[in-house]
C-alpha positions as CSV (number, residue, x, y, z in Angstrom):
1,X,2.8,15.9,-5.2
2,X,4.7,15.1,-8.0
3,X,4.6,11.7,-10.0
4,X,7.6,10.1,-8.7
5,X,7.1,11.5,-5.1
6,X,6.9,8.2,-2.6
7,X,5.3,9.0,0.9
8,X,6.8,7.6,3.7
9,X,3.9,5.5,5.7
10,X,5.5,4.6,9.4
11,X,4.3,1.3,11.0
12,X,3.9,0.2,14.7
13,X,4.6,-3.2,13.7
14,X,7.4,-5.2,11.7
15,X,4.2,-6.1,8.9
16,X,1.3,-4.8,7.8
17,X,-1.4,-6.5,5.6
18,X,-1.7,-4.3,2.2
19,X,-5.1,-4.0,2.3
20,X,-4.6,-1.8,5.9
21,X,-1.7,-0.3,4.5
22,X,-4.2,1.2,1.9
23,X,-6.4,2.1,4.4
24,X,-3.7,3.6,6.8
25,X,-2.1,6.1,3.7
26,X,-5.7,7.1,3.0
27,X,-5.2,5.4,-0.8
28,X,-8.6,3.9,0.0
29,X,-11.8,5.3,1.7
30,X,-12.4,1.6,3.3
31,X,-12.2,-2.1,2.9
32,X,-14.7,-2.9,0.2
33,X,-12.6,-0.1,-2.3
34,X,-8.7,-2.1,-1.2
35,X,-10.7,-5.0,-2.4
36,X,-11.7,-4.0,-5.5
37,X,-8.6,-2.3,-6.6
38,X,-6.9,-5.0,-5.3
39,X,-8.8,-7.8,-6.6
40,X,-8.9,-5.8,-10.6
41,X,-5.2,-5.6,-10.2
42,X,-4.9,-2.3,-9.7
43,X,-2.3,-1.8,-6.8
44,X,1.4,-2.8,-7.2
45,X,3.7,-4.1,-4.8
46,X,6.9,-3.5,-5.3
47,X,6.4,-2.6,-8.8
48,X,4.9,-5.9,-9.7
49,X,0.6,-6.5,-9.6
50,X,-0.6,-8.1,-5.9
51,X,-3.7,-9.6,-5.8
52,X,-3.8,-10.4,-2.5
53,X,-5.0,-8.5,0.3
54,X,-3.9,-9.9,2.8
55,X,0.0,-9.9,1.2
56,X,2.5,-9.0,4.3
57,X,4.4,-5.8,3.9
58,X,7.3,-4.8,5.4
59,X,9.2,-2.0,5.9
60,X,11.3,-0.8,2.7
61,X,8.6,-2.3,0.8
62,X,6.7,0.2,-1.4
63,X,2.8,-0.3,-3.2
64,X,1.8,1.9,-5.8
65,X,-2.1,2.8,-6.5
66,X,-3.5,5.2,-9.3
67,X,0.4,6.5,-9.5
68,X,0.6,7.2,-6.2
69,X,3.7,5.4,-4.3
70,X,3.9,5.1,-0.7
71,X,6.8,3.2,1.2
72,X,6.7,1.6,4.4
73,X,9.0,2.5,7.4
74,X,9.5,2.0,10.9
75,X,8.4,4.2,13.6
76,X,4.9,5.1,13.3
């Protein structure tokens, strides 16, 4: 994968919470690591720094973690 590559991550739903959304495009091994990534401001949102887990995503959205970039869409 390349630097700028974004991953398309379908959803069931209209939302997901980021710190599932982490979870869900395996950018996490579990809940404890979203939080702390999370919580040290490590994972962007739309190119700006979320500190909230529990931030609503939706689809067209993107979130960016150790220069990875995945973007949500409809579908999954």
């Amino acid at each position: 994968m390349s630097a700028n590559e974004i991953i398309d991550i379908p959803i069931r739903d209209d939302m997901i919470r980021l710190g599932q959304l982490l979870k869900l495009a395996s950018l996490v091994e579990d809940g404890v690591e979203a939080t702390e990534l999370i919580k040290n401001g490590l994972v962007k949102v739309n190119g700006e720094i979320d500190d909230r887990r529990g931030r609503q995503l939706h689809p067209g959205d993107t979130v960016t973690v150790n220069g990875e970039t995945v973007r949500i869409t409809t579908g999954g």
